[in-house]
C-alpha positions in Angstrom: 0.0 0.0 0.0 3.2 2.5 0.7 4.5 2.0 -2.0 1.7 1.7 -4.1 1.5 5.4 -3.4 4.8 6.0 -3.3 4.7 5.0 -7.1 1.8 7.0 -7.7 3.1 10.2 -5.9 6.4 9.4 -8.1 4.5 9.7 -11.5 2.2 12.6 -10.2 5.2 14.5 -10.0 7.0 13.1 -12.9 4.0 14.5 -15.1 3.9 17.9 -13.2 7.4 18.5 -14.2 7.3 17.2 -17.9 4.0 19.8 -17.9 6.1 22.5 -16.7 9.2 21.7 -18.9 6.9 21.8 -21.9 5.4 25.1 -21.1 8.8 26.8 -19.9 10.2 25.5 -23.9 7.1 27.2 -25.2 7.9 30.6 -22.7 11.5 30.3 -24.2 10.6 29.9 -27.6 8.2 33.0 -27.6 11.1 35.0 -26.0 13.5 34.1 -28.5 10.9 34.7 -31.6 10.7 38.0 -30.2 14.8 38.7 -29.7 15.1 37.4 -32.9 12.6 39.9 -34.6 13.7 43.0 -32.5 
């Protein structure tokens, strides 16, 4: 049962970070459109 949440805790988090990752590239590629165009 521990570790069953353990595991699921794990995964929870290992989705919130690939979520963030993705939307921190898509921050970072906005910023750099608008670099490159100034």
């Amino acid at each position: 049962m521990q570790s069953d949440m353990g595991v699921r805790s794990s995964r929870a988090k290992h989705r919130i970070l690939r979520g963030a990752y993705r939307i921190r590239k898509k921050l970072y590629a906005k910023v750099f459109r608008a670099l490159v165009t100034a």
